[in-house]
N, C-alpha and C positions, 0 to 999 in steps of 0.2 A: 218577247220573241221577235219581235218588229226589229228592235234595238242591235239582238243576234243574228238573227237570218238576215235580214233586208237591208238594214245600214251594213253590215256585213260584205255585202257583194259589194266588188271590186271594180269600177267605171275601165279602169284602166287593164285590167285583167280583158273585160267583155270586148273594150276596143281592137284588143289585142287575137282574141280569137274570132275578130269579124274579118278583122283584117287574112286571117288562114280561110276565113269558112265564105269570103267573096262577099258578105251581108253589107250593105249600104248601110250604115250609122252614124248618125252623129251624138255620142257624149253629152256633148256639151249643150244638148237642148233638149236632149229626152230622159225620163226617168228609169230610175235603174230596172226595175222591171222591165219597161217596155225595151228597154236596150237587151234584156235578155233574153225576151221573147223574139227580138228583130234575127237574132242569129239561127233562127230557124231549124237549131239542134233537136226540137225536142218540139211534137206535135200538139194542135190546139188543147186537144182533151188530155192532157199529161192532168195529173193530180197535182202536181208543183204548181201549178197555175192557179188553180183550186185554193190550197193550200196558202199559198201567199197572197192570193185576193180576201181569205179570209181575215190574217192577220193583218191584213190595211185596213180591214172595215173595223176591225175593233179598234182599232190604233187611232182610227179617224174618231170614232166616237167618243172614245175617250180624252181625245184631245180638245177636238174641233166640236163635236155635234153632243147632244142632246141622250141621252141612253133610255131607253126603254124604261119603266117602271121595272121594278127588281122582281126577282120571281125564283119559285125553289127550280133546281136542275142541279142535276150528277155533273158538280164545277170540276171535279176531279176528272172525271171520266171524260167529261166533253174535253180538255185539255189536252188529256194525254193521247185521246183519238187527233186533236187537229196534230201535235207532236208528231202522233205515228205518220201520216198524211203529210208533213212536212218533211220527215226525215224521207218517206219514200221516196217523194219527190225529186228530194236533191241525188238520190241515189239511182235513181232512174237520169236523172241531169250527169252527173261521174259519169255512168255506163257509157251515155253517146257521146260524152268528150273520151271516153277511153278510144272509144271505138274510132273516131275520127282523128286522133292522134295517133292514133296504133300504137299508144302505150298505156301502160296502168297506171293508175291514181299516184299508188306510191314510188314510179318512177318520175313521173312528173314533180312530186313534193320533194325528192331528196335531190333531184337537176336546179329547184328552186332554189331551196338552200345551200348548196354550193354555191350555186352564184352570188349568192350572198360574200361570202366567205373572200370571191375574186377582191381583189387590190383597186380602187377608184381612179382613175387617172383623170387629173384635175389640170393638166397643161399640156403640150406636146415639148419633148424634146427638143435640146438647139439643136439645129443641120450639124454642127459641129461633134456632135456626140456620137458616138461609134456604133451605141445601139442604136441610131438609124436604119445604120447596115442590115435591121432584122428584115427588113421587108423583102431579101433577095432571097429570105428562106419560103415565100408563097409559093405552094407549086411543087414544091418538092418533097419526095418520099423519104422518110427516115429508115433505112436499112438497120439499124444496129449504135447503141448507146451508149458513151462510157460516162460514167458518174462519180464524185466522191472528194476527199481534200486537196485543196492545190498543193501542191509540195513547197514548202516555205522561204519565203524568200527573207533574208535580213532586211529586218527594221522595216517591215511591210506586214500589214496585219495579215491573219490567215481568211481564208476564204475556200467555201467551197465549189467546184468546176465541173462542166458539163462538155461532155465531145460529140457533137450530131454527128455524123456520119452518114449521107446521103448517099440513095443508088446511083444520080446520078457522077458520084467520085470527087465531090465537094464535101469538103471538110467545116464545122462551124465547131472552134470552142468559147464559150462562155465563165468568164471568172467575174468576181465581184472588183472595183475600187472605192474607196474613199478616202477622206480627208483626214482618216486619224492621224497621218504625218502630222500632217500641220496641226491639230489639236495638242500634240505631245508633248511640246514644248513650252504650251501658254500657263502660265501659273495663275488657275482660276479655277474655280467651281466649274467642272465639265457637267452639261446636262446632256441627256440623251440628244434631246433636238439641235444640237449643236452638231452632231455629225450627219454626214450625207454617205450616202451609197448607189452608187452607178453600179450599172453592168457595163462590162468590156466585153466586145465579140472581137474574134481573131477568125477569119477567113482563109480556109485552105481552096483556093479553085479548083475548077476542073481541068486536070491536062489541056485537053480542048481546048478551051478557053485562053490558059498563057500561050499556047504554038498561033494563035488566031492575032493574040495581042504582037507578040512576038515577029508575026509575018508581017503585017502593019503596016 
């Protein structure tokens, strides 16, 4: 149970909702417990406390200390009561993280794994590269989307294209490039890792914006 519950809790998770819940903590010199107790979600007499003070005292004994002389007791029964007491626990712990996030358990688990799923970006961009350009979309309201295949161009691979359409009358479309030109001619064993893929943005302004440029 030690092994499941308690190695189980997450340092970096607790950091992370000290950091929402204002709690002073450090990590990196306190134990995972006491770091879960520091966030001060869930009051001294909670049964999780209880519960998980119990599992360190056997976990200790059986590691570190000395055990008691054996002796008969309902092994079963006392188990699955500390179990029940555990399981409350955590489930009384869920409620006041639902409560202080103002979302439920299983919105917060399927936002996790999505995230997961995002793309890792492992370098920045050259200034040279055109998705640069994305940053002039912060700030701005998308009105309306068009989506779907670019229309094809010779001896240019296909790809599919996206059209923002912003309220304020700025236009952004997005298509894919890469290097399969140059690939197409090498006579070699192509590997997947051999090609690259960029995004192109193409930038429609706002009227505004060119009569300003324009007056200049």
């Amino acid at each position: 149970m030690y092994g499941y519950v308690i190695d189980g809790l997450n340092k970096d998770c607790i950091a992370a909702i000290a950091s929402s819940t204002g709690a002073a903590l450090n990590v990196a010199s306190t134990n995972t417990i006491k770091c879960l107790k520091a966030l001060n979600i869930l009051p001294a007499t909670s049964i999780l406390w209880t519960s998980l003070a119990t599992i360190s005292d056997q976990r200790r004994l059986a590691a570190h200390g000395t055990r008691s002389p054996a002796k008969r007791i309902d092994a079963f029964d006392t188990f699955n009561r500390d179990l029940d007491d555990c399981v409350s626990g955590l489930v009384e712990l869920l409620s006041s993280l639902e409560k202080h996030f103002k979302m439920t358990g299983e919105d917060a688990s399927e936002i996790h794994y999505a995230k997961l799923a995002l793309p890792k970006i492992t370098r920045q961009a050259e200034k040279r590269y055109s998705i640069c350009q994305i940053d002039a979309i912060v700030g701005k309201t998308v009105d309306h989307v068009e989506y779907g295949f670019r229309e094809d161009i010779d001896d240019v691979h296909q790809s599919e294209a996206m059209i923002l359409h912003f309220t304020d009358g700025s236009t952004l479309g997005i298509d894919t490039g890469s290097n399969a030109e140059n690939l197409s001619g090498e006579k070699r064993k192509i590997k997947p890792s051999d090609f690259r893929v960029d995004f192109s943005l193409h930038w429609v302004p706002v009227p505004s914006a060119l009569r300003t440029s324009y007056e200049s």
